[in-house]
N, C-alpha and C positions, 0 to 999 in steps of 0.2 A: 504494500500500500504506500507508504513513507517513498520506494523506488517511484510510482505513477507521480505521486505528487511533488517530487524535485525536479522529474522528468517536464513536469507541467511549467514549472517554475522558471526554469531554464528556457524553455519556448518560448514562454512569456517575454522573459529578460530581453532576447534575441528579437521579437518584434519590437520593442518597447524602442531599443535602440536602432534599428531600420525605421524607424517612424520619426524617430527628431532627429537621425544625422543622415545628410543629402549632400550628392558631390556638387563639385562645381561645372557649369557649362563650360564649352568653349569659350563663350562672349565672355563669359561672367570672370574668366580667369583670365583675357588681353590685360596687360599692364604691369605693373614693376610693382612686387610687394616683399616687404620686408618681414625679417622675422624680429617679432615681440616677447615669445615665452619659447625656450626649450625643455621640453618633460621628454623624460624616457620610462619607458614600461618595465624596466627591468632590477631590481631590487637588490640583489648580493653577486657581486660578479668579483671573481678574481681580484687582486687588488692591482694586477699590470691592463687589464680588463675594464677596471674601474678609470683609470688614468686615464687611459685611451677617450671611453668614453665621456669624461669631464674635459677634453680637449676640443674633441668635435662639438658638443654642447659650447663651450667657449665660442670655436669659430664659427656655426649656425648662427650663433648670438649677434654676429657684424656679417650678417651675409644680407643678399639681397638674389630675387628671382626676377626676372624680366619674361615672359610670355608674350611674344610680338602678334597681332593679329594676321598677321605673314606666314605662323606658325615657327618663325626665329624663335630664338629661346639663350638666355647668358644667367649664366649664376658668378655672380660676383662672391667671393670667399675668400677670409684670408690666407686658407690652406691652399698652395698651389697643387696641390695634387687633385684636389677637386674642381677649381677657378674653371671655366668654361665659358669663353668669352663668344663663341660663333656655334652652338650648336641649334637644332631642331627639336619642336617637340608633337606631340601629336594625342591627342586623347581616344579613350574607348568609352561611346558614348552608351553602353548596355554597364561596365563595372565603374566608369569614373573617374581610372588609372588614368594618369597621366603617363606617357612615355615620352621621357627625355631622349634622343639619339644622337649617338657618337656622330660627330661632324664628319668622321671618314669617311660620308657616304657608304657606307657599307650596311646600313639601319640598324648596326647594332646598336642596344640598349646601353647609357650609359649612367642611367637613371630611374627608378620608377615610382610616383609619387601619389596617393592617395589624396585627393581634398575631401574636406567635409565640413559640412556645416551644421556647427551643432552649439546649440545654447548661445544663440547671438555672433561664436567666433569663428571663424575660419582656420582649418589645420589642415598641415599635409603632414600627413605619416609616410617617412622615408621609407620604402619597401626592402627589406630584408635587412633594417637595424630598430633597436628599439627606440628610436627617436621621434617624437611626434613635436612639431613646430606649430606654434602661433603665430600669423601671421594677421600682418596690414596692408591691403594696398594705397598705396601714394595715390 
């Protein structure tokens, strides 16, 4: 019985948050937006793990995202390993993913970013790190 009713519970949960978090359009995403808050999802990591991640947090913190309605795309970052001054992006208008692409022409993925709108803010959660960004557009 107690199994049906967390089973229920959890369902629940899962609509409740499909219902207040919605991605962003194409339109709704043209323009330069900055990050305001860096959270991550992730709680006890290693302590070279922890570093890492309080680094990237740091540089997210002075970055900036450009979305050209050209479908251009530059992330501004103090880390140059990430800086990306000419790439491309392109959205999937059924999940909401954003895909950033490698400017080598080649459409590899050099980026994949989640938007969502949820409780007034706008986030993109970085795909395959536990980083979720608050953002502003200018």
């Amino acid at each position: 019985m107690s199994k049906k009713i967390l089973t229920l519970f959890l369902f629940f949960q899962v609509l409740v948050a499909a219902a207040t978090a919605q991605s962003l359009t194409g339109a709704e995403l043209a323009g330069k937006w900055t990050v305001t808050e860096v959270r991550s999802s992730v709680e006890h990591l290693p302590e070279n793990e922890l570093v890492t991640l309080e680094l990237m947090k740091k540089h997210f913190l002075q970055s900036s995202f450009t979305f050209n309605a050209d479908n251009s795309f530059s992330l501004d970052i103090p880390l140059e390993e990430l800086k990306l001054p000419h790439g491309n992006w392109k959205i999937d208008a059924k999940t909401g993913i954003i895909a950033v692409l490698d400017p080598g022409g080649d459409g590899s993925r050099f980026l994949e970013i989640e938007s969502k709108k949820k409780e007034g803010k706008i986030l993109f959660l970085i795909q395959e790190t536990p980083l979720e960004l608050e953002m502003k557009k200018e």
